[in-house]
C-alpha positions as CSV (number, residue, x, y, z in Angstrom):
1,X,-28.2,3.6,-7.4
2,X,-29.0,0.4,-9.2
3,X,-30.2,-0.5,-12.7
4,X,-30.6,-3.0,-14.8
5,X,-29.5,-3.4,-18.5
6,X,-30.0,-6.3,-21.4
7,X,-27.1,-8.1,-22.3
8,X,-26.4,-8.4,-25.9
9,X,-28.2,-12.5,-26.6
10,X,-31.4,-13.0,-25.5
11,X,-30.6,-16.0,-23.8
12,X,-28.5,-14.7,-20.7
13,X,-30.1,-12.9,-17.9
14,X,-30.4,-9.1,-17.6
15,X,-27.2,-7.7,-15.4
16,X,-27.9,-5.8,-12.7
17,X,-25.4,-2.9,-12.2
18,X,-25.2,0.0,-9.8
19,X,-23.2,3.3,-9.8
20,X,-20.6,5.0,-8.5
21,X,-21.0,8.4,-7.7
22,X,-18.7,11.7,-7.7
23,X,-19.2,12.4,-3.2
24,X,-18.8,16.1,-4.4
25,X,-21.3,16.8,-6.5
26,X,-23.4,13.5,-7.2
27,X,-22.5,12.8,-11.4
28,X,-22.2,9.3,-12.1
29,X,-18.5,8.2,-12.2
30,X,-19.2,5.4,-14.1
31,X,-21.5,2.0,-13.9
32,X,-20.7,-1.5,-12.8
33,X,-22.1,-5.1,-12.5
34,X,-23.2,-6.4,-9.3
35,X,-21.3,-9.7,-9.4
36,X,-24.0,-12.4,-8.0
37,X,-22.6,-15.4,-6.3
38,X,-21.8,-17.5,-9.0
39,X,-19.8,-14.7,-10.4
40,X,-18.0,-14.4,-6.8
41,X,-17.6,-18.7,-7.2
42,X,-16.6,-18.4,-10.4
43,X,-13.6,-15.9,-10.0
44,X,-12.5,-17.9,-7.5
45,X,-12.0,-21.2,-9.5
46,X,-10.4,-19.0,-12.0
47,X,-8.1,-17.6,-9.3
48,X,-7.3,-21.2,-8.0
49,X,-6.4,-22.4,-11.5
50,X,-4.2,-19.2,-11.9
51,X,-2.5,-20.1,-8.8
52,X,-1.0,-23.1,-10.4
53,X,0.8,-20.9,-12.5
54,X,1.6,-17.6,-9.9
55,X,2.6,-19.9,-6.9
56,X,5.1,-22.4,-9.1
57,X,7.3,-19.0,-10.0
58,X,10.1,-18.5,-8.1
59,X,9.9,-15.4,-5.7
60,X,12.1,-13.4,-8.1
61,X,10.2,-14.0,-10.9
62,X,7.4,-12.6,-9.1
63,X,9.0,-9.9,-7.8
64,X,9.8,-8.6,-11.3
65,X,5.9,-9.0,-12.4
66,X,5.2,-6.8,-8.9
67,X,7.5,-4.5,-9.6
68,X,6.7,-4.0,-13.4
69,X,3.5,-3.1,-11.6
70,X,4.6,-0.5,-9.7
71,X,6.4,0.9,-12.6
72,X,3.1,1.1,-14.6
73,X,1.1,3.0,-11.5
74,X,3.6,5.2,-11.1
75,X,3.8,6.5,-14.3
76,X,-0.4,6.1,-14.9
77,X,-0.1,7.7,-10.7
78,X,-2.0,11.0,-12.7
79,X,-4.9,9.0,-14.0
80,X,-5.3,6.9,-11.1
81,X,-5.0,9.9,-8.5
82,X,-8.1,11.7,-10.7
83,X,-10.3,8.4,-10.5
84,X,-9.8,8.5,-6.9
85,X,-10.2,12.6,-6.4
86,X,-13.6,11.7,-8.6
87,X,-14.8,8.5,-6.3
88,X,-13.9,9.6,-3.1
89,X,-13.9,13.6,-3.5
90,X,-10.5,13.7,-1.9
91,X,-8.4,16.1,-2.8
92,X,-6.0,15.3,-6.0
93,X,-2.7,16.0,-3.8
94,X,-4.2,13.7,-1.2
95,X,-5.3,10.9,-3.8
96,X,-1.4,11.2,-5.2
97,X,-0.1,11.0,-1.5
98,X,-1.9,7.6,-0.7
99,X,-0.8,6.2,-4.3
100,X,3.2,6.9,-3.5
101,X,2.3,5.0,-0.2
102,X,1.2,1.9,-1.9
103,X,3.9,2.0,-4.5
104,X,6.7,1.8,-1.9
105,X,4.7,-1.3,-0.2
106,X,4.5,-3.1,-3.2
107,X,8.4,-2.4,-4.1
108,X,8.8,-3.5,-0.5
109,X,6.7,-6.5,-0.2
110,X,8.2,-7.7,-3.9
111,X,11.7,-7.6,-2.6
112,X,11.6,-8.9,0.7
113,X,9.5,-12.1,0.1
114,X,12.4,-14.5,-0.5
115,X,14.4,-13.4,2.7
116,X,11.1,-13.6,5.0
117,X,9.3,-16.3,3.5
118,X,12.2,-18.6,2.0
119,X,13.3,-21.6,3.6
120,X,16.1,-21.0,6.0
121,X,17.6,-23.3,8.9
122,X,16.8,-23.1,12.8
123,X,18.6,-25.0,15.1
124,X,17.4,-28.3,16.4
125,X,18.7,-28.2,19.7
126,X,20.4,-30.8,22.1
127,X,17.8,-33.9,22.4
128,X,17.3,-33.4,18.4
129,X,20.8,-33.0,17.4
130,X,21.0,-35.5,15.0
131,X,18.0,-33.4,12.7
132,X,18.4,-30.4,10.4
133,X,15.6,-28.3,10.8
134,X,14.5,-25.8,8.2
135,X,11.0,-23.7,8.3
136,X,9.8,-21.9,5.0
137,X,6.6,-20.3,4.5
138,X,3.7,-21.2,2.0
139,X,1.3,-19.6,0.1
140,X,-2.5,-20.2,1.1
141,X,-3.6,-20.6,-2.5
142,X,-6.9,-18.1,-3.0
143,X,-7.1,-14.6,-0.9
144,X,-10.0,-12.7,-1.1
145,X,-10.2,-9.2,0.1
146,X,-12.3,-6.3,0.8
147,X,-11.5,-2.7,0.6
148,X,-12.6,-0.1,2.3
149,X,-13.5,3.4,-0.1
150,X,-11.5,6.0,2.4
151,X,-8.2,4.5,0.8
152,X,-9.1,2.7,-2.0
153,X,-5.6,2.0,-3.3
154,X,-3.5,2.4,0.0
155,X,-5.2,0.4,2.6
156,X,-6.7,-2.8,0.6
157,X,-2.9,-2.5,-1.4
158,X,-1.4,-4.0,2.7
159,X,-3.4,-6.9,1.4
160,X,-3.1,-7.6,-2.0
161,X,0.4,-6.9,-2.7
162,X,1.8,-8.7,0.3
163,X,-0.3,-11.8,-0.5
164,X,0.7,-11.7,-4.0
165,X,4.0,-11.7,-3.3
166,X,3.8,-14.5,-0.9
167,X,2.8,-16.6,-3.6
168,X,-1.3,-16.7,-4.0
169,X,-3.8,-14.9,-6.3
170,X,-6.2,-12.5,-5.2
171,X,-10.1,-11.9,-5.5
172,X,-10.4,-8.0,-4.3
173,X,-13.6,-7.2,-3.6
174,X,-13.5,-2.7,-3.8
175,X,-16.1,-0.8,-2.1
176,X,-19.0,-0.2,-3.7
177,X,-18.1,3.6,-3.5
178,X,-14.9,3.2,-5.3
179,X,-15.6,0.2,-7.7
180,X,-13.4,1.9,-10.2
181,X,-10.2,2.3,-8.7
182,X,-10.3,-1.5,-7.7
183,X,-11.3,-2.8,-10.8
184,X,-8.2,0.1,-12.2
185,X,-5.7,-1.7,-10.0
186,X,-6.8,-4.9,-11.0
187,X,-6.8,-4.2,-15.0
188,X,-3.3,-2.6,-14.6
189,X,-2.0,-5.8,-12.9
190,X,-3.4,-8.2,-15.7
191,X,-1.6,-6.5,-18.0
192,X,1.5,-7.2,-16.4
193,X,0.8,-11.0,-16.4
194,X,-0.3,-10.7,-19.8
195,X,-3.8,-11.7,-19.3
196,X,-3.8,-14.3,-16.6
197,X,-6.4,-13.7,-13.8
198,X,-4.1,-13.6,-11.0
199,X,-5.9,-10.5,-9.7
200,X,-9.5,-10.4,-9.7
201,X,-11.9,-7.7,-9.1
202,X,-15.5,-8.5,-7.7
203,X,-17.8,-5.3,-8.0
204,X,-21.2,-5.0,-6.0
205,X,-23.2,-4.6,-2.9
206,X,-22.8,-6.1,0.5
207,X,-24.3,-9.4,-0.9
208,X,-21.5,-9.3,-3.3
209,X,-18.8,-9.2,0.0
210,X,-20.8,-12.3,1.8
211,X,-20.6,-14.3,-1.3
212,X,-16.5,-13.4,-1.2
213,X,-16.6,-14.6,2.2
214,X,-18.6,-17.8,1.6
215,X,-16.4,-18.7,-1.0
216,X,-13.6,-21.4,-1.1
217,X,-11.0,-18.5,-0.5
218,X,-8.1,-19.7,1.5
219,X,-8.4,-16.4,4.2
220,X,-10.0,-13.4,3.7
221,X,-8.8,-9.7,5.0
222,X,-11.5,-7.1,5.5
223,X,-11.7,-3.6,6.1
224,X,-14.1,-1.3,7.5
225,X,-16.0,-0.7,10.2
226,X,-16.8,-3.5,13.6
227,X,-20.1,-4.0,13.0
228,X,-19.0,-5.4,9.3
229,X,-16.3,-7.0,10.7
230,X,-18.3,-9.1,13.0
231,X,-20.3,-10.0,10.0
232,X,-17.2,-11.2,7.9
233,X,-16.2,-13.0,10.7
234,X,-19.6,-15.0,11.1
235,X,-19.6,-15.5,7.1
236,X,-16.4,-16.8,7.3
237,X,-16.8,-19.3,10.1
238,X,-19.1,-21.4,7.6
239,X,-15.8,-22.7,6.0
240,X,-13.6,-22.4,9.2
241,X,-11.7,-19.3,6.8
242,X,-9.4,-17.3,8.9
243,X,-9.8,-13.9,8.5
244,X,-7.4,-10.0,8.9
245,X,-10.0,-7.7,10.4
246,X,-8.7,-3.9,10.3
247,X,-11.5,-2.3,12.3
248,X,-11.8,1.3,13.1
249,X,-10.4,3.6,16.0
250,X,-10.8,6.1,18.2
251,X,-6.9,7.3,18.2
252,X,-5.7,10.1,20.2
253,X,-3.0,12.4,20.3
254,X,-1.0,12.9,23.5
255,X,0.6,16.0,24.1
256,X,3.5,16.6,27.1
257,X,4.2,19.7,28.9
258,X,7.5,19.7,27.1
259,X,6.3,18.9,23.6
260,X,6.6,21.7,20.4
261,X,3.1,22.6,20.5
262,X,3.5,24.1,16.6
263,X,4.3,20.6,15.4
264,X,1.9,19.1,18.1
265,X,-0.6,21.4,16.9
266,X,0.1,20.7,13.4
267,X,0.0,16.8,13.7
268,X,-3.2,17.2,15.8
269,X,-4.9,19.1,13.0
270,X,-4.0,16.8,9.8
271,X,-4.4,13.9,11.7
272,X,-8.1,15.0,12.1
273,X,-9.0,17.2,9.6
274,X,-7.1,15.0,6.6
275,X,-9.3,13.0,4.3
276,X,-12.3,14.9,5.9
277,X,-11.4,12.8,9.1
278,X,-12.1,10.0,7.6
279,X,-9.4,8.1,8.4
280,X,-9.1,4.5,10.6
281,X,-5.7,5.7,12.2
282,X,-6.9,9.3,12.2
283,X,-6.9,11.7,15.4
284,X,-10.3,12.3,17.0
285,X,-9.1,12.6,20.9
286,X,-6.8,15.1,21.9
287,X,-5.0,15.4,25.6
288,X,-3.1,17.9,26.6
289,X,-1.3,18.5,29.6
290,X,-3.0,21.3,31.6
291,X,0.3,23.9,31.4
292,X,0.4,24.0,28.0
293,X,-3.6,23.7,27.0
294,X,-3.5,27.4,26.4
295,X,-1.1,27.8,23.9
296,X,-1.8,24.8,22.3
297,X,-5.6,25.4,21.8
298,X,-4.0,29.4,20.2
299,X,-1.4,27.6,18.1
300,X,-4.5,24.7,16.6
301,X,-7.0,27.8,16.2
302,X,-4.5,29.6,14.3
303,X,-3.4,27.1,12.1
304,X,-6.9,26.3,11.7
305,X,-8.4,29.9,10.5
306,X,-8.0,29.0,6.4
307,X,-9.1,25.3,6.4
308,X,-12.4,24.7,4.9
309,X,-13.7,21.5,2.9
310,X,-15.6,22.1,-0.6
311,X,-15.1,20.9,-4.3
312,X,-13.0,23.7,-5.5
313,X,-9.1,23.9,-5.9
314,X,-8.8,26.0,-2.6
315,X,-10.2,24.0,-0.3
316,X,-7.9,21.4,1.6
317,X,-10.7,19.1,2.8
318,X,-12.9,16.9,0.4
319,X,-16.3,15.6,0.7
320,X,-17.6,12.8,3.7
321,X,-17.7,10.1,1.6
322,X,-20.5,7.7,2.6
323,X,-23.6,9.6,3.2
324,X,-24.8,7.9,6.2
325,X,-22.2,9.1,7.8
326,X,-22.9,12.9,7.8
327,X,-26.0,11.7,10.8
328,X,-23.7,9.8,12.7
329,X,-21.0,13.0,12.6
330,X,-24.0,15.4,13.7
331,X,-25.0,12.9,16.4
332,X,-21.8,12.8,18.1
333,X,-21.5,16.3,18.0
334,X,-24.7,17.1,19.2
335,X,-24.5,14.9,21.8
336,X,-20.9,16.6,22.9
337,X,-22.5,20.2,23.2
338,X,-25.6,18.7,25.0
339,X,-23.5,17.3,27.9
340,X,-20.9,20.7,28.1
341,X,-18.7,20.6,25.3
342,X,-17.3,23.8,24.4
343,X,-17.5,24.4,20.5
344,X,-14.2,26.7,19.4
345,X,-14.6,26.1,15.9
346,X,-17.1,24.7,13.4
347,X,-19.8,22.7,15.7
348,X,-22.9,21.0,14.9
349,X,-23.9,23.5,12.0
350,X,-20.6,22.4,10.6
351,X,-22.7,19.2,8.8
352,X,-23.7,20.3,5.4
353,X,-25.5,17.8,2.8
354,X,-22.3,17.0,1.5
355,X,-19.2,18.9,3.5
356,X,-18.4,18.9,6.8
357,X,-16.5,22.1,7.9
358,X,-13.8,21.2,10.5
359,X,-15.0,21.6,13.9
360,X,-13.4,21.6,17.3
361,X,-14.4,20.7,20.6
362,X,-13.0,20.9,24.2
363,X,-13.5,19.8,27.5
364,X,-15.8,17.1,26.4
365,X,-17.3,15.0,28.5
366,X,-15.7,11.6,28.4
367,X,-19.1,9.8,28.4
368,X,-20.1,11.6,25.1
369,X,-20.2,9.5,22.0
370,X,-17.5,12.1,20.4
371,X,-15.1,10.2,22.5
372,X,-16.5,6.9,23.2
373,X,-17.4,6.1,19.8
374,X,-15.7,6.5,15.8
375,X,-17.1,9.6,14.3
376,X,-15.1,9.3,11.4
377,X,-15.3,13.2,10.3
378,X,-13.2,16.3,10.1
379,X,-14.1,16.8,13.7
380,X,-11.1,17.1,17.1
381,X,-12.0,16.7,20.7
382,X,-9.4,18.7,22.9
383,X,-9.2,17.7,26.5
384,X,-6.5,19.0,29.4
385,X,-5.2,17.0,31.7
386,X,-3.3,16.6,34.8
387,X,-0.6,14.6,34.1
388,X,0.3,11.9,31.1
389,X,-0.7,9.3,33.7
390,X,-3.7,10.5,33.1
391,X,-3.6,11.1,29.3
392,X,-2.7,7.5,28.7
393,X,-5.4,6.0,31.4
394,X,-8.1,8.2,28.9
395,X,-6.4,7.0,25.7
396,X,-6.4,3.7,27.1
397,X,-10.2,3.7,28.2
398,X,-11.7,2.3,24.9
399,X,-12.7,-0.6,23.5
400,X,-10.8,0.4,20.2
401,X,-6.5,0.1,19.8
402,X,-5.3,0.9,16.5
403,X,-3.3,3.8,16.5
404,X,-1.9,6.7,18.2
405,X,0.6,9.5,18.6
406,X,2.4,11.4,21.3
407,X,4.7,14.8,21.4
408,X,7.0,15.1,23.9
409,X,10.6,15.9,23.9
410,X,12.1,14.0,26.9
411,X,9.6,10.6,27.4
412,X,7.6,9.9,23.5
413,X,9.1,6.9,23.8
414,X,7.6,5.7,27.1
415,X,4.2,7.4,26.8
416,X,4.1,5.6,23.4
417,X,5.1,2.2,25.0
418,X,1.9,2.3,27.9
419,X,-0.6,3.2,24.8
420,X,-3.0,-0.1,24.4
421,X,-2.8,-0.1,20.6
422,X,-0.8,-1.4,17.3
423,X,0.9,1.7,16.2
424,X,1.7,4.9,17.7
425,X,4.1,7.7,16.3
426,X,6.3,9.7,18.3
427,X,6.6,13.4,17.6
428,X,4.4,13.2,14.0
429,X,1.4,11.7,13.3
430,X,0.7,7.8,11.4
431,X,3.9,7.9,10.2
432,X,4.5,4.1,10.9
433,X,1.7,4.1,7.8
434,X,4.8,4.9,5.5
435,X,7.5,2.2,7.1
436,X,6.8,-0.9,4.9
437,X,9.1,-2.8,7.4
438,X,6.5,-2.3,10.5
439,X,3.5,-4.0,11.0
440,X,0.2,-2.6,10.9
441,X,-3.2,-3.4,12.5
442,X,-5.1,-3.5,16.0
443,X,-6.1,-5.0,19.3
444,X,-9.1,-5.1,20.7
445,X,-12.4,-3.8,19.0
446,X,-9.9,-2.1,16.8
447,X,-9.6,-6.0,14.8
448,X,-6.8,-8.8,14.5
449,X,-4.3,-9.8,12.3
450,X,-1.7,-7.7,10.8
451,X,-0.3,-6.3,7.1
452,X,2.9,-4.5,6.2
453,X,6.6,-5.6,7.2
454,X,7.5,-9.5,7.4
455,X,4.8,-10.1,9.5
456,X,2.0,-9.2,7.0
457,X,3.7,-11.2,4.3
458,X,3.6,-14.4,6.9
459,X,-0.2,-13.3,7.0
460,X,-0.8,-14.7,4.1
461,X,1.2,-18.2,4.1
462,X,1.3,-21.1,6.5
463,X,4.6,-22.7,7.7
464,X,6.4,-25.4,6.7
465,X,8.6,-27.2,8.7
466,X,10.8,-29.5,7.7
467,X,13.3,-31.8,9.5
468,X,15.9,-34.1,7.7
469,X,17.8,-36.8,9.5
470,X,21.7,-36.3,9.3
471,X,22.8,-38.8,11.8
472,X,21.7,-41.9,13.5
473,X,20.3,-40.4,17.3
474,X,22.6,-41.6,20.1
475,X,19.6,-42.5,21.8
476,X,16.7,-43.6,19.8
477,X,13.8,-42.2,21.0
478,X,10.8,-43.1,18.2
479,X,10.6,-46.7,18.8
480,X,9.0,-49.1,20.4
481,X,12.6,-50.5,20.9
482,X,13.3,-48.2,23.8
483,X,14.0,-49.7,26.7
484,X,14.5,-48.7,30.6
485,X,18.0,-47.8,30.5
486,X,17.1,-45.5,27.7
487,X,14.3,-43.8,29.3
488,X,16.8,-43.3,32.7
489,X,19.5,-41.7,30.2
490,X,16.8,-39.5,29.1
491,X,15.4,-38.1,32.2
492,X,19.2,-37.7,33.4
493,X,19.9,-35.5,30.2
494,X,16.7,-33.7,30.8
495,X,17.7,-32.6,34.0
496,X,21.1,-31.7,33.6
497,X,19.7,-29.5,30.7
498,X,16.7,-28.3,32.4
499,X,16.6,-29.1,36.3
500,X,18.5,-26.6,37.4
501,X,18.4,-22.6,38.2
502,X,20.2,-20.8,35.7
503,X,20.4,-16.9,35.5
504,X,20.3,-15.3,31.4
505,X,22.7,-14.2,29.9
């Protein structure tokens, strides 16, 4: 819902605002301005002049401002846990859970910025002995980024924290279903900087997000669904921006003849029911091997008899989210049962006008959008198979590769390994999600780039290399003083070094 309201002079223009509304129920969670593009263009400039100040300070003094930070959400984690359980409809143990998540990333990310991104020497090798070669990493300047609602705090938090802790300031642009949790984070971390705009939140519409990406940001990292992506990336490419895209998924969980099918079956459910399914690394396709399908499909049903989603403290499952949605979950699972899918639980009746009631499927058909495409719903398609040769060549036959899981006591390990995707967790279910040391992101349709762990802190710089002359070169190759006798000394060191077989060691 939009609306307009008068500002208090006559002379400035009406602001045009829109509101965010509680998923469960409908009531208006509160109202905010739909930032135009000269808002987006002016946040920016502020940001880059901020940058002046937040780049020049030494990594530990901005680890002590990013920790302060996570000192203040954790003890506000109450306050900010009930804006999310009122924007999202999640659950308030689940909004607490993705809060501790993004606490212990920005803890990580502040501490381990000066060992990752801090100069340090490499050697030179032979032919450039004489040079000492350092490499450091530097901070991009501007970063804009834009949240998705599903995680309003966790997910855009691999962004933002990493890349302020590399050195830039940030222009967060929230989704427009959780405006107030972004613009929460971002008024919790100007108090820690005592006013300066080093984090900036943008609220609005999708025109809001294209003026972030036409901007003179120095990259911009997006998340949400493909077809967006494509669309950030095209935005982008106006100003040759590089961008993180964290696309969705169509993640499945493996099961072995050998695995603990309680646990399995335990995994299998969260992973898909959680967050009303509405998760990127969530499950959606499950294989199992054919000798245990049985008991597995007993031990899930079982565990499965008392979940329900509603707005009331029992139930364990919130509201879907995004409205639109709610058709695309019906049309998958319509089109599942239309081509043989057996329904074992919930089904297509499952899709209320708010609420989805979990719903299982099995032996779907693997042509059926339930499989080929991201329902993003509390929804679990349970196939057998043959073998895990098998259950890897279905895993593997998407165009999506974010995430994953397998459960089996003897080979996890090498199951996980021939999985075409980012992340997959062996014998539980996203944990890597919680391991700020590991990478996170995609291949494929799934998106580019990735947050978390050293690498997502080298994300958001560029590298510096540096070389510094110690010695005179014994041969002097950067001249136009060369001569024959130098360039036959040069191709004889080059093939002592190079010409011949040598085995590894």
């Amino acid at each position: 819902m939009t609306a307009t309201i008068d500002t208090p002079t006559s002379e400035d223009a009406p602001v045009e605002t829109f509101d965010s509304l509680n998923p469960s129920n409908g009531d208006v969670v509160g109202s905010y301005p739909i930032a135009s593009k000269a808002d987006v263009d002016a946040a920016v400039a502020r940001s880059r002049e901020a940058a002046s100040w937040w780049g020049n300070l030494s990594f530990d003094e901005r680890a002590e401002h990013l920790l302060t930070w996570r000192s203040v959400i954790t003890r506000r984690i109450a306050q900010l846990a009930d804006l999310s359980h009122r924007e999202t409809g999640k659950p308030h143990g689940d909004a607490q859970l993705e809060i501790v998540l993004a606490i212990d990333h920005i803890a990580w990310a502040a501490k381990h910025a000066k060992k990752v991104l801090g100069s340090h020497k490499v050697k030179s090798g032979l032919l450039m002995a004489n040079q000492a070669s350092t490499v450091e990493y530097k901070a991009l300047g501007v970063v804009g980024v834009i949240g998705p609602w599903n995680y309003p705090v966790f997910t855009p938090m691999g962004s933002i924290a990493y890349a302020l802790a590399a050195g830039n300031t940030v222009v967060f642009k929230p989704s427009e279903y959780t405006p107030g949790v972004g613009q929460w984070l971002a008024d919790t971390f100007t108090e820690v900087v005592h006013g300066r705009p080093v984090l900036q939140v943008v609220t609005g519409l999708g025109a809001t997000g294209n003026a972030l990406c036409t901007a003179a940001v120095d990259k911009l990292a997006f998340t949400g669904s493909g077809a967006t992506g494509k669309k950030v990336m095209a935005a982008c490419a106006e100003n040759l921006t590089p961008v993180i895209i964290e696309a969705g998924g169509k993640d499945s969980l493996i099961v072995d003849e050998d695995a603990d099918i309680s646990k399995a079956a335990e995994a299998a459910l969260w992973g898909g029911m959680s967050n009303a399914g509405q998760t990127c690394i969530g499950t959606e396709r499950v294989y199992v091997h054919e000798k245990v399908f049985d008991s597995f499909m007993t031990e899930i049903l079982e565990q499965a008899k008392d979940l329900r989603a509603g707005a009331d403290q029992g139930a364990k499952i919130g509201p879907i989210t995004m409205p639109s949605q709610l058709k695309v979950i019906k049309s998958h699972l319509d089109d599942a049962v239309a081509k043989g899918a057996n329904v074992v639980l919930g089904g297509p009746g499952a899709v209320g006008e708010r609420f989805v009631q979990p719903t299982i499927l099995t032996h779907v058909p693997e042509n059926s959008t339930e499989i080929t495409e991201e329902t993003f719903g509390p929804t679990l398609a349970i196939n057998p198979v043959k073998s895990m040769d098998e259950a890897v060549e279905l895993t593997n036959a998407t165009a999506y590769g974010l995430a994953g899981a397998v459960f089996s006591k003897k080979q996890g390990v090498e199951i996980a390994r021939r999985v075409r995707s980012g992340m997959t967790s062996v014998n539980s279910v996203i944990a890597f999600a919680g391991v700020p040391t590991l990478p996170f992101g995609g291949v494929g349709q799934s998106g580019f780039g990735r947050i978390h762990g050293p690498d997502g802190l080298k994300e958001f710089t560029y590298a510096k290399s540096i070389t510094r002359q110690k010695f005179k070169p014994i041969m002097m190759l950067t001249s136009f003083s060369r001569d024959a006798k130098t360039d036959g000394k040069v191709a004889s060191l080059i093939t002592l070094m190079h010409g011949g077989k040598k085995t590894l060691k």
